[in-house]
C-alpha positions in Angstrom: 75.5 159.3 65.3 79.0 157.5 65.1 82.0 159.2 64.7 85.0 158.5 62.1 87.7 157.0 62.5 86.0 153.1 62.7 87.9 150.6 64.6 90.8 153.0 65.3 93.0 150.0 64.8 95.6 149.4 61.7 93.2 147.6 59.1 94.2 148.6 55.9 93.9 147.7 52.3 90.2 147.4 52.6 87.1 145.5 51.0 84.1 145.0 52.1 81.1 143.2 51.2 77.5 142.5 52.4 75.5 138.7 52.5 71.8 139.2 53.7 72.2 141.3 57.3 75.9 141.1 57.9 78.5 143.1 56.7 82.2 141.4 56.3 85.6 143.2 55.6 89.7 142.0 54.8 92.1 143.9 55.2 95.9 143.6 54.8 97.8 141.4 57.4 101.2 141.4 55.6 103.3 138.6 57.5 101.7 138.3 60.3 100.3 134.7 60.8 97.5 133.4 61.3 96.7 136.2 58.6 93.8 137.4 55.9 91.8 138.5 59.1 88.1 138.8 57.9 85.5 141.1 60.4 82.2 141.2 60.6 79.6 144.2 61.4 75.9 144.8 61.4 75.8 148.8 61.0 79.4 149.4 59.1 80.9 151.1 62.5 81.3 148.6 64.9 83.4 145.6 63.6 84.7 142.1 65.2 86.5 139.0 64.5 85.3 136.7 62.1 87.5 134.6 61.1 91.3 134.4 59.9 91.4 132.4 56.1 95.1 130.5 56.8 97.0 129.7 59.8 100.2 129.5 57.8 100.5 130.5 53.8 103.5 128.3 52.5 106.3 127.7 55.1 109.1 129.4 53.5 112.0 129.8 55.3 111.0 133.4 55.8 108.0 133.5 57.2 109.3 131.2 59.9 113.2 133.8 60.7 114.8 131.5 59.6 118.9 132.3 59.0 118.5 135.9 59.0 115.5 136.2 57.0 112.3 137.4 56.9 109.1 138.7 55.7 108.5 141.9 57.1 106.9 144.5 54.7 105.7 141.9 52.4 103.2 138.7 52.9 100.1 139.0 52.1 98.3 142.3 51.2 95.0 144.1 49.3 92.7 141.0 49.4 89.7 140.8 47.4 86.3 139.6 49.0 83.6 138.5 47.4 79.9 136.3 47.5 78.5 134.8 44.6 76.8 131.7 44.3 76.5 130.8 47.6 80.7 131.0 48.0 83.3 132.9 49.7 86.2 134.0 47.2 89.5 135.2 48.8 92.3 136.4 46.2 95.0 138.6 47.1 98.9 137.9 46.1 102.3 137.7 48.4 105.1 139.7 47.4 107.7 137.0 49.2 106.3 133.9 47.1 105.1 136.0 44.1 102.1 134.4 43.6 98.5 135.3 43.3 96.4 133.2 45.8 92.8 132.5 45.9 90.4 131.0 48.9 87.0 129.2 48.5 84.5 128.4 51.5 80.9 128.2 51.7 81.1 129.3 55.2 82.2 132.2 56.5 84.5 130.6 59.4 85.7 127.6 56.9 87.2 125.6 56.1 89.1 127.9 53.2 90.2 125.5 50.3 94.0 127.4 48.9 94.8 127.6 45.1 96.4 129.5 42.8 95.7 131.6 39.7 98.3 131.9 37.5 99.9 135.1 37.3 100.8 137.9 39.6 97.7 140.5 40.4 98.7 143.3 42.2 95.9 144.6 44.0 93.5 142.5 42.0 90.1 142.7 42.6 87.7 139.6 40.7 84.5 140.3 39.2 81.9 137.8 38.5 79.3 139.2 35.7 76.5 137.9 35.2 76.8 135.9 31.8 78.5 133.5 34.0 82.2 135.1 32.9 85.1 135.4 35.0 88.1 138.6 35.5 90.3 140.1 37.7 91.2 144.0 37.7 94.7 144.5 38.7 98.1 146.4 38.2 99.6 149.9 39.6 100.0 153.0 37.4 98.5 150.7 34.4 94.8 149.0 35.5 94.1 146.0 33.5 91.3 143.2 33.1 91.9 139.9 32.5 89.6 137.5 32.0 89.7 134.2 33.8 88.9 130.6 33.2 86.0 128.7 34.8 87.6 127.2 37.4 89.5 130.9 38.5 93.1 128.7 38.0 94.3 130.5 35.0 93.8 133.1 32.4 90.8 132.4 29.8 92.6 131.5 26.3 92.0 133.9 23.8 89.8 135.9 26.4 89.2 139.5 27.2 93.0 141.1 28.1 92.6 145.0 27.7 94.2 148.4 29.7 91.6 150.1 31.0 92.9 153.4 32.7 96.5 154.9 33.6 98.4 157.3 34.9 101.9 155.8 35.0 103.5 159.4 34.8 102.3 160.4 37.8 105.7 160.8 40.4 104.2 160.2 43.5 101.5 157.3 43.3 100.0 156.1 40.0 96.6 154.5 40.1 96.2 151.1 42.2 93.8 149.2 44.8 91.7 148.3 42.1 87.9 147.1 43.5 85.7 146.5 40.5 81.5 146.0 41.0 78.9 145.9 38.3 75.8 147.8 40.1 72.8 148.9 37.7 74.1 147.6 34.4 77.3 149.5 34.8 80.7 148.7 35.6 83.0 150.6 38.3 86.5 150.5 38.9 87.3 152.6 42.2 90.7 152.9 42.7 93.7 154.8 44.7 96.5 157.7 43.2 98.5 160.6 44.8 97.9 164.1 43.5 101.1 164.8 41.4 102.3 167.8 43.3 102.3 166.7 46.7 101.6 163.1 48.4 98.2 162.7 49.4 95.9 159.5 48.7 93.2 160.3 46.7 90.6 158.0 45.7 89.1 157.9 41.8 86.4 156.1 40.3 86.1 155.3 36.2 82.9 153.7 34.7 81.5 152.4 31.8 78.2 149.8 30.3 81.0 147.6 28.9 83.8 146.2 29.8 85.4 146.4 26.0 83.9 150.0 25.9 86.1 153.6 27.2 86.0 154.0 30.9 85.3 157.5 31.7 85.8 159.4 35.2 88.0 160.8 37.7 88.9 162.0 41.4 85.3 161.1 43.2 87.0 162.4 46.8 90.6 164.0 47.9 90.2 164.9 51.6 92.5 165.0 54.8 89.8 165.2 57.3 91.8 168.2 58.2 94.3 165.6 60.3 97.8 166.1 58.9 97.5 166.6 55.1 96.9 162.3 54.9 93.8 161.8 52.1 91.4 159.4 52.6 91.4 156.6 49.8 91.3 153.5 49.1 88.5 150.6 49.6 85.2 149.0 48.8 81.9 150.3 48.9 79.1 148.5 50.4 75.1 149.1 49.7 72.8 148.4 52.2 69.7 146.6 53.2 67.1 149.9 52.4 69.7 150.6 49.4 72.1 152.9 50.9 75.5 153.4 49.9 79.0 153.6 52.1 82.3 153.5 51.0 84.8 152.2 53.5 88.2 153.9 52.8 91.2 154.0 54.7 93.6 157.0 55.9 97.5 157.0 56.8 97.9 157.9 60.5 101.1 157.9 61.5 102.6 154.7 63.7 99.8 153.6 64.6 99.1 152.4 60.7 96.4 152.8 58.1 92.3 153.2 60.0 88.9 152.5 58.4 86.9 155.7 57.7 83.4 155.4 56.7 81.4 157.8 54.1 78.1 157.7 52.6 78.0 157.3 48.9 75.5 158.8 46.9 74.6 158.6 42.9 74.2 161.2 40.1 73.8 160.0 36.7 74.9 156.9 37.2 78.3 158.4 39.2 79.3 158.0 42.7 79.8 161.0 44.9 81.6 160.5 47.9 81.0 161.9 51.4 79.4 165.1 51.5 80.1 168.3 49.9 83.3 166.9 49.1 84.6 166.1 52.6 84.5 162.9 54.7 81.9 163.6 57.7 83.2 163.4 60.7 79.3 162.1 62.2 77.7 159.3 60.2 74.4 157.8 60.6 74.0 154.4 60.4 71.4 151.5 60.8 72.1 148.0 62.7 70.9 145.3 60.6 70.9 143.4 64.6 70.3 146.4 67.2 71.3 146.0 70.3 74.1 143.5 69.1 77.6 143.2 71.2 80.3 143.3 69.8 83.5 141.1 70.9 86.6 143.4 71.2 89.0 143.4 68.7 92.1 143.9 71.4 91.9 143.5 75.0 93.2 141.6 77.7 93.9 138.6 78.1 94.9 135.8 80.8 95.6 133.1 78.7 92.8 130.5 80.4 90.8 130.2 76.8 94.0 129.3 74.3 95.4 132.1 72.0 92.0 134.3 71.6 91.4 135.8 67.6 93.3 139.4 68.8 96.6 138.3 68.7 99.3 137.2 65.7 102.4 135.8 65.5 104.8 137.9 64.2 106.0 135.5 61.4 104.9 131.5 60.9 105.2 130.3 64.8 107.2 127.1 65.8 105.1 125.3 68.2 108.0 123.3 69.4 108.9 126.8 71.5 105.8 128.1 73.1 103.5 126.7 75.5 100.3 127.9 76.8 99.4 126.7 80.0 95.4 127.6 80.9 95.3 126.5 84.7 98.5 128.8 85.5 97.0 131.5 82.9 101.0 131.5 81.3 102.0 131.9 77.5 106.1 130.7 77.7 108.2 131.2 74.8 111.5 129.3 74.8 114.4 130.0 72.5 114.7 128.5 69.8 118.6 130.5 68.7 120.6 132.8 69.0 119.5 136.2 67.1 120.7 139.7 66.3 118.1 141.2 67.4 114.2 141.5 68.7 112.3 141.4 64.7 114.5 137.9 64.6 112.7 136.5 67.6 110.4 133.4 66.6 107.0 133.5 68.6 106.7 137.2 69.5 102.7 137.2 70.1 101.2 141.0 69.0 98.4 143.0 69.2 97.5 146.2 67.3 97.7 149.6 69.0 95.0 152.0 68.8 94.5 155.5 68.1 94.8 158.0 69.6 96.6 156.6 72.4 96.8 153.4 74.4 99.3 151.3 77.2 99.6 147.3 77.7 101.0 145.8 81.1 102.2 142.2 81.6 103.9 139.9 84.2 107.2 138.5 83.3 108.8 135.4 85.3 112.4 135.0 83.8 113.4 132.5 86.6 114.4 130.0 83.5 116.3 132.8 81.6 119.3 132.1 80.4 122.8 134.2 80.7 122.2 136.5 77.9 118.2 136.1 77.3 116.1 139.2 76.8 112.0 138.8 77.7 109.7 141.9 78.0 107.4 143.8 76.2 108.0 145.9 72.8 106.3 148.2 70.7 106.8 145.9 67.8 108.3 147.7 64.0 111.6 147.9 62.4 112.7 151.0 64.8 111.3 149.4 68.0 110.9 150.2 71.5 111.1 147.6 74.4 111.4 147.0 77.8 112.9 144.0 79.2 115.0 141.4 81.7 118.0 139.8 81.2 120.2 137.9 82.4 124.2 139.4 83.1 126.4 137.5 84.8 124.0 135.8 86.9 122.1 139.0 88.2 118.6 140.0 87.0 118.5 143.6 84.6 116.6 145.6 83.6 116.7 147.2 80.5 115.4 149.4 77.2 116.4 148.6 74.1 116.4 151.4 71.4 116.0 150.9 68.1 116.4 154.0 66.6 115.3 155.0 62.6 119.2 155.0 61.6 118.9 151.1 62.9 121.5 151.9 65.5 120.1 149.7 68.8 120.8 151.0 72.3 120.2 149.4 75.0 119.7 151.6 78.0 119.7 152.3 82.0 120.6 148.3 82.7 119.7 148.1 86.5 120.1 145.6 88.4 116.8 144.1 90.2 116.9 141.5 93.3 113.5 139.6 91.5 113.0 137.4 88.5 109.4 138.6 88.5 108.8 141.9 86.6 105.9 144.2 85.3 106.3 146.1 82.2 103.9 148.8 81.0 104.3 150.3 77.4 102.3 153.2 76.6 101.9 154.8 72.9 100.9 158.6 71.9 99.8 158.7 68.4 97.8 161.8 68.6 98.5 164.6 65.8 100.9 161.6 64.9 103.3 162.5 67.6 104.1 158.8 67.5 106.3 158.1 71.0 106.4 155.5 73.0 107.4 155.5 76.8 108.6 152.2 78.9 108.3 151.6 82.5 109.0 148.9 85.0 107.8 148.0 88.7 109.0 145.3 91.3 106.7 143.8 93.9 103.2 146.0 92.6 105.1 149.0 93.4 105.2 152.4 91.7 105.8 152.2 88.0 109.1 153.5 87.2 110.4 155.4 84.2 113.6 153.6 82.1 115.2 154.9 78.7 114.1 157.3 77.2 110.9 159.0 75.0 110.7 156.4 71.8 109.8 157.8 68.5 107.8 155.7 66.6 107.7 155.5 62.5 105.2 154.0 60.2 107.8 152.6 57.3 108.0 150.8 54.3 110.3 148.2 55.6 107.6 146.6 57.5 104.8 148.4 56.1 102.1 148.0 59.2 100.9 149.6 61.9 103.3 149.7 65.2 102.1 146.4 67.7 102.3 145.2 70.8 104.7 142.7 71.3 105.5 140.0 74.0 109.1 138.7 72.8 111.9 136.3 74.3 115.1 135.8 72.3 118.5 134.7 73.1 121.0 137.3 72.0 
C-alpha cells in the first residue's frame, strides 16, 4: 500500500502518460530554467528525473532580471504530453512571450526540436485521432477544439473550430486544465472548476462519440482529503499495463505549492468514476511494471563534485559569465553580476523544491571575496522570502535575516557582527496543516546552531505562482 500525497514536492499542472512499462509526467515549471521537467515512474507512486525539454526558452530580457524585470508567476505552465507514432509531443504556452510552444523528440531524454503553433492555447491539451486528424482543446471558462494542420504549425483551414462546454459565470474558477483522450471510441475532456459558493478545485469530466456531437457530463470528484477545505483536481489519467485506470490530480497545499495525489479510476457506462465512494483514498495499491527498481531522489544533497545534478533550477535564464562550479574543491561560486533591489533580482540563485510536511537545508558559505555591501546565504525562495545571510559592512563580517514580509516591506534583522568569513546556514520549513513558517539559524566554527530573526510566514501567491524553494543567492545590494 502507498500512501497519498506522491512526491510530496510542488509538481503541479499535471499530465501523465504511459509508453510500454514506463510511466512519464510534466508538470508546470513557470520561470524556472532549465524548465518543462518531465519524470518518470514504474508503479505511478514513486517518480524521478527524466529529463528537462529546454535549457532556456527565448532569452528575453526577463527571463534573464534584466533592468528590473522579470518572469516570476508566469513562463511556462499546464504542458501537454503525449506518444504517438513513435514521437514525444510537448505543447504548453508562456504567458511572458504569449505564445503556444510545441516540442518533438523520439527519445525521451532528446534532443527536443522547438516550434510554434500559431495561436495562444491556454491550458491546451492535443489530441491525435485516429483518422490521422490533428486538435488541440484549450481555453478557461469557455473549452474549445481546434483543429490543427498536419505539420501541428497552425490551425487547419476551414477545419473543425467549435465550443464545447462552459461555465464562464462561475465567480470563483470557470472550467480549465483541459486533458482530452479518445479511450473506447469515446472522447473525454477532463477538466478543472471551483464550486460557485466557495473556492475549492473540483475536477469534471464531459464526453461524447463525436467530437461535432453534444458533450454531456459533470463533477466526476470534489474532495478535500479532509486537509484544509483544498479539492483535489486537475490532471491526466493514465491506464495501465493489466488495464487499470489512475488519475493523477493535484491539491493546493499551502507554501509548499501544488502535490500529486493519485486515485484509481473506474468506468460505468462508459463514465469515469473517480476514487472511491466519492473520496480520494488515502492507501492505494499499485503494481511496479520494474519491482525492485530504485529510484534517484528528486532533492537531496549535494557536493557539487558531479556538475549541477537534475534537482536543482535557476531561478530565471542563468548567466554563465557569473557562476563557476568547481568539482575538485566541491564549490558552486556565484559572482555579481549588479547592483539589485533586492534577493528575487539576483541572477544565478540555484533552488530546490521544499517538501511536505516539513524539511531544513544546511550549507557552507565562504564570503572571503565579498564585497562591501554583498549579501550571500541561504533563502526560502518566493516573493515574501525568508533568508539568512553574510555581508559585508564597513569591512566587518555580519550576519543577518532579511524579512520579506507579505506587505513587501523587507527587514533586515539582528545584524551581528562575526570574527569569520566562513559561515553555516540552516533553513528549516513547517508546512504541516499549512502553517507555512520558516525559521533561520547560523553557526561559527561547527558550533551550536544559533537562532536569528524571527519565525517567517510563508505564502503560496499568485505573484510567483509556485511552490516556496530553497535558494542559494549572492547579490550586490
Amino acid at each position: 500500500m502507498n500512501v497519498n500525497p506522491i512526491t510530496r514536492l510542488d509538481y503541479p499542472d499535471l499530465d501523465v502518460i504511459r509508453v510500454e512499462d514506463t510511466y512519464y509526467m510534466v508538470s508546470t515549471t513557470m520561470h524556472f530554467m532549465p524548465g518543462c521537467e518531465i519524470l518518470q515512474s514504474f508503479d505511478l507512486v514513486h517518480w524521478e528525473h527524466a529529463t528537462y525539454v529546454y535549457e532556456t526558452l527565448d532569452h528575453t530580457d526577463a527571463q534573464q532580471l534584466k533592468s528590473g524585470h522579470n518572469i516570476y508567476g508566469q513562463g511556462m505552465w499546464a504542458a501537454s504530453l503525449r506518444y504517438h507514432e513513435g514521437r514525444f509531443y510537448i505543447c504548453f504556452v508562456a504567458n511572458d512571450t504569449r505564445k503556444t510552444y510545441l516540442y518533438t523528440s523520439e527519445k525521451i531524454d532528446g534532443p527536443w526540436k522547438k516550434q510554434l503553433i500559431e495561436g495562444f492555447y491556454h491550458d491546451g491539451s492535443l489530441l491525435f485521432d485516429e483518422d490521422g486528424r490533428n486538435y488541440i482543446v484549450y481555453g478557461n471558462d469557455e473549452i474549445w477544439i481546434t483543429e490543427l494542420n498536419e505539420d501541428l504549425t497552425a490551425p487547419k483551414k476551414d477545419g473543425l473550430h467549435r465550443l464545447l462546454v462552459s461555465d464562464h459565470k462561475n465567480p470563483e474558477l470557470g472550467y480549465e486544465g483541459s486533458h482530452i483522450q479518445k479511450i473506447n471510441g469515446y472522447y473525454y475532456i477532463f477538466l478543472i472548476h471551483s464550486l460557485r459558493d466557495r473556492w475549492m478545485r473540483t475536477e469534471a469530466c464531459f464526453y461524447s462519440d463525436s467530437l461535432e456531437g453534444e458533450f454531456t457530463g459533470g463533477d466526476v470528484l470534489c474532495d478535500d482529503r479532509g486537509y484544509c477545505g483544498q479539492g483535489v483536481a486537475q490532471g491526466g489519467i493514465v491506464d495501465t499495463p493489466d488495464g487499470k485506470w489512475y488519475a493523477m490530480l493535484f491539491q493546493d497545499s499551502g507554501a509548499v505549492g501544488r502535490i500529486p495525489i493519485l486515485l484509481p479510476v473506474t468506468w460505468k457506462d462508459h463514465f469515469p468514476v473517480f476514487g472511491q465512494n466519492g473520496h480520494v483514498p488515502e492507501e492505494i495499491e499499485v503494481h511496479s511494471t520494474r519491482p525492485g527498481y530504485i529510484y534517484q531522489p528528486l532533492v537531496g544533497s549535494d557536493d557539487f563534485c558531479n556538475g549541477l545534478l537534475p534537482r536543482w533550477q535557476f531561478n530565471h535564464d542563468p548567466d554563465p559569465r557569473y557562476y563557476h562550479l568547481d568539482a575538485l574543491q566541491g564549490t558552486y561560486t556565484i559572482t555579481t553580476r549588479e547592483v539589485c533591489t533586492e534577493l528575487t533580482q539576483a541572477v544565478n540563485t540555484l533552488t530546490q523544491r521544499m517538501s511536505y510536511p516539513s524539511c531544513a537545508a544546511e550549507v557552507t558559505v565562504d564570503a572571503s571575496a565579498l564585497k562591501e555591501g554583498d549579501v550571500a546565504g541561504l533563502c526560502a525562495l518566493q516573493s515574501c522570502y525568508a533568508a539568512v545571510g553574510i555581508t559585508k559592512h564597513h569591512g566587518k563580517y555580519e550576519v543577518l535575516m532579511l524579512d520579506k514580509k507579505e506587505d513587501g516591506i523587507l527587514d533586515m534583522t539582528e545584524r551581528t557582527v562575526v570574527e569569520s568569513h566562513q559561515m553555516d546556514f540552516r533553513l528549516e520549513a513547517d508546512f504541516c496543516n499549512m502553517k507555512d513558517e520558516a525559521r533561520c539559524y547560523y553557526r561559527v566554527n561547527k558550533g551550536d546552531w544559533l537562532p536569528i530573526g524571527t519565525v517567517h510566514k510563508l505564502y503560496f501567491k499568485l505573484d510567483h505562482f509556485t511552490g516556496c524553494r530553497f535558494g542559494l543567492f549572492c547579490y550586490a545590494a
